[in-house]
C-alpha positions in Angstrom: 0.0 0.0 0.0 1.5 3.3 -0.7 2.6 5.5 2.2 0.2 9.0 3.2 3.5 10.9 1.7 3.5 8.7 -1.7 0.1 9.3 -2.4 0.5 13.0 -1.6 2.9 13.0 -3.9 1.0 11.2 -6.8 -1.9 13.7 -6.4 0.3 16.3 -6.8 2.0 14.8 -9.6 -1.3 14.2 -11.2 -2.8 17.8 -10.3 0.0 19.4 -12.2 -0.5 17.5 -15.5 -3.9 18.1 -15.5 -2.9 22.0 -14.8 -0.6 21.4 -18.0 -3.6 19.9 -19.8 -5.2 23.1 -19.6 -3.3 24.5 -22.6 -4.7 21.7 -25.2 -8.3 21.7 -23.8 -8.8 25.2 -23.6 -8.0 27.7 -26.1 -6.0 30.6 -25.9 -7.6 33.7 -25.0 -9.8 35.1 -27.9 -9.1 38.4 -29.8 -12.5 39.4 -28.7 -14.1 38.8 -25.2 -18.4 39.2 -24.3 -18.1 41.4 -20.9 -22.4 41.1 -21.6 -21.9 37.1 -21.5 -19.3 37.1 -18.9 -21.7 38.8 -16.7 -24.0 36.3 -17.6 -22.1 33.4 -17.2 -21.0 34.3 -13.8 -24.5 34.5 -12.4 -26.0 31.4 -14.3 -23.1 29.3 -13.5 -23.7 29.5 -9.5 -21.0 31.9 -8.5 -23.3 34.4 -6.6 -24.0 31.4 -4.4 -23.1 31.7 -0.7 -20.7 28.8 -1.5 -19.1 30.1 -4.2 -17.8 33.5 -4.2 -21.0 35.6 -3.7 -23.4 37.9 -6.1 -21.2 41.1 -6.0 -17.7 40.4 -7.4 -16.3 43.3 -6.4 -16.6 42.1 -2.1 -13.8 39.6 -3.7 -15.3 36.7 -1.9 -12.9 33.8 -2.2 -10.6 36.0 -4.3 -12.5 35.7 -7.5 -10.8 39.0 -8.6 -7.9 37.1 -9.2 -9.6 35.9 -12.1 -10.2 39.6 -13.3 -8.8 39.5 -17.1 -7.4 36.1 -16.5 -9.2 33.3 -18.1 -6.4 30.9 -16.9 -6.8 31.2 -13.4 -10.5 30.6 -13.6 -9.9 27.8 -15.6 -7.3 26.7 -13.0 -9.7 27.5 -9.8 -11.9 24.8 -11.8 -9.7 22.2 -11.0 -8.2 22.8 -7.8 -11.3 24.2 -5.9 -13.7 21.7 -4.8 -16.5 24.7 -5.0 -15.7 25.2 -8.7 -14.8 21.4 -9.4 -18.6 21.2 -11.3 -17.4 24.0 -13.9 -14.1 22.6 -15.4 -16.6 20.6 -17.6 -18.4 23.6 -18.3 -15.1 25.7 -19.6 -13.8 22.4 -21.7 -17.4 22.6 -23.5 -18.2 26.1 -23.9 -13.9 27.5 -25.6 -15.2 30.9 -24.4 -16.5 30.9 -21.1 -13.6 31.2 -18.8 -12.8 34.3 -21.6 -16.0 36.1 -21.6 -16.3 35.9 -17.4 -12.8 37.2 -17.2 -13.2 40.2 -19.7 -16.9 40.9 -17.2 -14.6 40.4 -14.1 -12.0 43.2 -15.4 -14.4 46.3 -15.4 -15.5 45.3 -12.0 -14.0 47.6 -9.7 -12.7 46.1 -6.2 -15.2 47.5 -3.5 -13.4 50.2 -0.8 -12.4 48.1 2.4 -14.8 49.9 5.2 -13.0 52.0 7.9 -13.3 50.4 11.5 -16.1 51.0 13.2 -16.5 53.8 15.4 -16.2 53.1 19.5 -19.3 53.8 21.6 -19.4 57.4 23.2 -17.0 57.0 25.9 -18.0 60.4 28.1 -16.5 63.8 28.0 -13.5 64.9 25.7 -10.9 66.8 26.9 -8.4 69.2 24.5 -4.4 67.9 24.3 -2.5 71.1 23.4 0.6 71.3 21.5 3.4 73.0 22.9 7.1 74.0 20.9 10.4 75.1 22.4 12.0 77.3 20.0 15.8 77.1 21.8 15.4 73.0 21.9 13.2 72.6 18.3 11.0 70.1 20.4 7.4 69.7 20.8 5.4 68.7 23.6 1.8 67.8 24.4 -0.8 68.1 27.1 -4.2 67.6 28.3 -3.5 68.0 32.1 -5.0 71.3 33.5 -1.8 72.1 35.4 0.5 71.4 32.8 -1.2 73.8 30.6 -1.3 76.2 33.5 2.5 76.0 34.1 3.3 76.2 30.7 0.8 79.1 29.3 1.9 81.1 32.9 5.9 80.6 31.7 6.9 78.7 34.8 7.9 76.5 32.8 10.3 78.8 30.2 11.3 78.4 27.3 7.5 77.1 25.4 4.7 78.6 23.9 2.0 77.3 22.4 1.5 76.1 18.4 -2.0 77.0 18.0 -2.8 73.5 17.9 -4.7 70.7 19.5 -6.9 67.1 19.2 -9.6 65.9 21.2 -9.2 62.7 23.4 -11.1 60.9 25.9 -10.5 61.5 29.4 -12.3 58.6 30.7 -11.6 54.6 29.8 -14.5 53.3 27.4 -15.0 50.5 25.2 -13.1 50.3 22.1 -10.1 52.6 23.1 -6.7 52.7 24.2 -5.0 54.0 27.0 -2.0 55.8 26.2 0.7 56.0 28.3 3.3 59.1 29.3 6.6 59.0 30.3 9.0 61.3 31.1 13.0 61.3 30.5 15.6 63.5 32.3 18.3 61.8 30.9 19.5 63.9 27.8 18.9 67.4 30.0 18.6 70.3 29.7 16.4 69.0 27.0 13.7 67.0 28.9 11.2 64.9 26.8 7.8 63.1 27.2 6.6 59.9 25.2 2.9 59.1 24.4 2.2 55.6 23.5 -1.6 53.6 22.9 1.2 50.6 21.6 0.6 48.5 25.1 3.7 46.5 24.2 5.7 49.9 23.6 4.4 50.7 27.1 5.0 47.5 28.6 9.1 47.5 27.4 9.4 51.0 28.7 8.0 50.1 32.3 9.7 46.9 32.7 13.6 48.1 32.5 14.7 51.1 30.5 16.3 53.8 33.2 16.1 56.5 30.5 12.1 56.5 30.6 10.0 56.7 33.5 6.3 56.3 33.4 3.9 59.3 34.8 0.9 57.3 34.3 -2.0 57.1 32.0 -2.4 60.6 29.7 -5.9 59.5 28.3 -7.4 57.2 26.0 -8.0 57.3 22.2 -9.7 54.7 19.4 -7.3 53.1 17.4 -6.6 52.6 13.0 -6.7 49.7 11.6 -3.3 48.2 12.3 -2.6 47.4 8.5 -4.3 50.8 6.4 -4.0 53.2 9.3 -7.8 53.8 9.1 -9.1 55.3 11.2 -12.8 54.7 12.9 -15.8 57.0 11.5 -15.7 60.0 13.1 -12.5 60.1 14.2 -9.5 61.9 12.7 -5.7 60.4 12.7 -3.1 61.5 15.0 0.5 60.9 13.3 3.9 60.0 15.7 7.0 61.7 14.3 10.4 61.1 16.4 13.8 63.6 15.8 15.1 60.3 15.4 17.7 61.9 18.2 18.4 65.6 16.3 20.0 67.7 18.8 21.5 65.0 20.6 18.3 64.4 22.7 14.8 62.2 21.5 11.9 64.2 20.5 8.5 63.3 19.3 5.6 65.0 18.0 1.9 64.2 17.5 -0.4 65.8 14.9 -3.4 65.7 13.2 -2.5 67.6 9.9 -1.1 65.9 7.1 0.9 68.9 5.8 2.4 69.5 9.6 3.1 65.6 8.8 5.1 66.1 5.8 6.6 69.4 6.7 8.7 67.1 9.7 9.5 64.2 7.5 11.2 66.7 5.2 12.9 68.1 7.9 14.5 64.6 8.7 12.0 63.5 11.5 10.4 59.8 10.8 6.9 58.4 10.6 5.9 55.9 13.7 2.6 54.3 13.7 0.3 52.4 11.6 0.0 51.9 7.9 1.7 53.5 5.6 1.1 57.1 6.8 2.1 56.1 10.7 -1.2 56.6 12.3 -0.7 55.8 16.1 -4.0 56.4 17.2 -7.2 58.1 16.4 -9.1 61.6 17.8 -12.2 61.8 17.9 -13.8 64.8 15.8 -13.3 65.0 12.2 
């Protein structure tokens, strides 16, 4: 009796030649394709069934918009997807099937991923104001009421305010982060805090590096999508840029404005967060 491996192997072996086979029973594409009949075909042939790949194409249900302009990989699917086993008979009879559905698949356009849904209200906002200091060239931000008092009083010299702010919650809700601050002394006179809803970011810094030391919980934000950066309904995203240690001393800064954004990247700052964009969390407000 052959072995579990052997027979693996045979089914493989025999997969691939009928793979190969595909070239002598089915024809090369044709000069002209039906998008009408492709349409057509794709409905009549059972693919808008639940088990199949679903009515609308463009949701990209089992992938079928691989097969968008590509009458091989439907043919293909045919064979090695038990769903679509029934239809390999189909494409051998009919020379322009596979065609026509792949010339209907190509003008369908891929449907826009939806942004994460937005948390539940989670109480009262509060403003985090941005502060620069010009002598340093860092940036700071703060929704405590006596930070803001120290600093807009000049006990604290050396800031001023940037005109800008975001909204965040002030109270713990479902659906959002905490974000954590600590504080460093170690590259003074040029002092620097860190915001983080990253809870393994927060988790390193409080478990052994002496540079950082945590000040406790800032507030709490939704969070993007951790691959697109999206950010909830309602919601706006909050970019992390880091000095990436200009001045001999770590520096980051958090903003909602794309062209504030761009404006530090050219200046030799880098992007932290998610996506390509580096959103690290979300505001609410839009």
């Amino acid at each position: 009796m052959p072995t579990p491996a052997l027979r693996t192997a045979r089914a493989a072996a025999a997969l691939a030649i009928a793979a190969a086979s595909l070239g002598t029973l089915l024809p090369a594409a044709a000069s002209a394709q039906s998008v009408a009949r492709g349409q057509s075909l794709y409905q009549s042939l059972g693919c808008g069934a639940a088990a199949c790949h679903g009515a609308d194409p463009a949701h990209n249900q089992g992938n079928v918009l691989n097969g968008a302009g590509s009458p091989g990989a439907i043919e293909y699917a045919s064979l090695v997807r038990t769903e679509m086993n029934h239809l390999y008979a189909t494409f051998v009879a009919d020379q322009t099937a596979a065609q026509d559905i792949a010339a209907w698949l190509a003008t369908v356009t891929p449907a826009a991923a939806p942004p994460p849904s937005a948390p539940p209200p989670a109480g009262p906002t509060t403003a985090v104001v941005e502060y620069v200091h010009a002598g340093f060239g860092h940036y700071f931000v703060t929704g405590f009421a006596a930070d803001i008092e120290a600093l807009d009083s000049g006990r604290l010299a050396g800031w001023s305010r940037t005109g800008r702010a975001f909204q965040a919650y002030a109270q713990a809700g479902g659906g959002l982060a905490t974000v954590c601050r600590f504080f460093t002394a170690s590259f003074a006179p040029k002092s620097s805090h860190f915001y983080t809803p990253v809870a393994a970011e927060c988790d390193a810094l409080r478990a052994g590096n002496r540079d950082w030391q945590y000040e406790g919980d800032a507030f709490h934000v939704p969070m993007p999508d951790a691959a697109t950066g999206a950010c909830p309904a309602g919601t706006r995203a909050v970019y992390r840029l880091y000095n990436n240690g200009q001045g001999g001393a770590p520096n980051h800064r958090y903003t909602t404005e794309t062209e504030v954004r761009n404006e530090m990247i050219a200046r030799g700052w880098l992007p932290e967060g998610y996506g390509p964009q580096g959103v690290i969390f979300c505001a609410p407000g839009s």
